[in-house]
N, C-alpha and C positions, 0 to 999 in steps of 0.2 A: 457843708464843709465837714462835718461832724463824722458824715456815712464816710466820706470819703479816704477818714484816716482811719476810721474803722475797719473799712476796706483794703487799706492798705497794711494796718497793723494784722490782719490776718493769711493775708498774703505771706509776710514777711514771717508769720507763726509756722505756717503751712511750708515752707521754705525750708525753716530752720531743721523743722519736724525729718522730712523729706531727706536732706542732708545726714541729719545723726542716724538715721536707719538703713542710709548707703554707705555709712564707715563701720556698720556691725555686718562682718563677714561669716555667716552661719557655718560654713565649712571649717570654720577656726577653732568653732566648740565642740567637743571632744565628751564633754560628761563630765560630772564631779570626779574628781578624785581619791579612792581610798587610802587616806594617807596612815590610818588604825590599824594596830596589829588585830584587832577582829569586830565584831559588827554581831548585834541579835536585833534578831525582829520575829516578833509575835503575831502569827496569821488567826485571823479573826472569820470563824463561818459557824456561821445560825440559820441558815436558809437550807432546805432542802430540794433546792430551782438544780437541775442534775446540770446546768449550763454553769450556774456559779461553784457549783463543786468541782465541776471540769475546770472552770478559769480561778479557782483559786488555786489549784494542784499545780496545776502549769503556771502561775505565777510563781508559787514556792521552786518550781525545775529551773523558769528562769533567773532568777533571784542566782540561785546554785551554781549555775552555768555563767552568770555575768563573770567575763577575765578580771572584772576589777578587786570582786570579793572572791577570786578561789583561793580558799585555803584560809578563810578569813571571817565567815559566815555560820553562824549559831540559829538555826531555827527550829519555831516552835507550831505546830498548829491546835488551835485550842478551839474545842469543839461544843455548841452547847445548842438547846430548842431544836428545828426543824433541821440542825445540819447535823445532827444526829445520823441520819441518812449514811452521811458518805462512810460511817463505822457498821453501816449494819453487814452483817454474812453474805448476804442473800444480796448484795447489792454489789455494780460493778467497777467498783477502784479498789480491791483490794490488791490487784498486781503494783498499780501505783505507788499508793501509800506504801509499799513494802518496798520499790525502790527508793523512795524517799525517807523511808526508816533507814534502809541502807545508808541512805548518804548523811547519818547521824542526824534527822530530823526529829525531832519530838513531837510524838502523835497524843493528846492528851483530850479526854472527854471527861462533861463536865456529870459530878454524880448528881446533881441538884434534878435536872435532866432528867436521870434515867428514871428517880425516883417520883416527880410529879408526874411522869407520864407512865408509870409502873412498865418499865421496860428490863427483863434481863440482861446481864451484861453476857451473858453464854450467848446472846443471840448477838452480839458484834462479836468483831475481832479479835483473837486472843491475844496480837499483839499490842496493842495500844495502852496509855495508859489511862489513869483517873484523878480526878481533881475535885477537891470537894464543890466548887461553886469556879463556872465563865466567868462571870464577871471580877470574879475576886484573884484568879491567874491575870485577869488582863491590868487591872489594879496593881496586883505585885512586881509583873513585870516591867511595866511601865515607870513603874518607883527605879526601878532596877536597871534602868536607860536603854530598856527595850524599846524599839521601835515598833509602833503596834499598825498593821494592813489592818484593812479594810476591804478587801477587792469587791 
């Protein structure tokens, strides 16, 4: 007797479940709303994987490009350890990041960085800027109701 309402009280779960997931119509949902007159977010890359510097750039493009935030979007990408990389000279996103300079980006690398791994700053980019320590921009931003990626 026991299985058998066991059986049926799961039935009747399975049911209900079944039910509330055919009255949520996905075509309905649309995306958050930006309802703030502006929005920051602090992009995060320490990795020098040339696929994550690639998808992190292009996350900052689409970010730019979402209809929701134009006109509305403050960002930053804050540079530190192996993502060093995507500021070197000699390395290939510098057309990038200078269109995303353009579009008021803040390109910022960390000196903490340059100086444990005794790198010149003449050997990156001359546009970019500096920050004394990664972790201590992502710290203050973040105080500062930045939203901090991760990609």
């Amino acid at each position: 007797m026991n299985t058998k309402i066991i059986i049926c009280s799961l039935l009747l779960m399975v049911a209900g479940v079944t039910t509330s997931f055919a009255q949520t119509k996905p075509q309905d949902f649309t995306g958050a709303k930006a309802t703030l007159k502006n929005y920051k977010a602090l992009y995060i890359l320490n990795s020098g994987d040339e696929k994550k510097m690639t998808g992190t750039l292009r996350n900052m493009k689409n970010a730019l490009d979402d209809p929701r935030l134009k006109g509305k979007l403050e960002l930053e990408l804050i540079v530190f350890g192996d993502g060093v990389a995507v500021y070197d000279k000699n390395g290939i996103f510098e057309k990038t990041l200078k269109e995303l300079q353009a579009r008021g980006v803040l390109l910022a690398q960390c000196e903490n960085t340059l100086r444990e791994r005794h790198i010149d700053k003449s050997t990156l980019f001359d546009f970019i800027s500096f920050v004394p320590s990664g972790n201590g921009e992502i710290i203050i931003r973040e105080q500062q109701g930045w939203a901090v990626v991760h990609p």
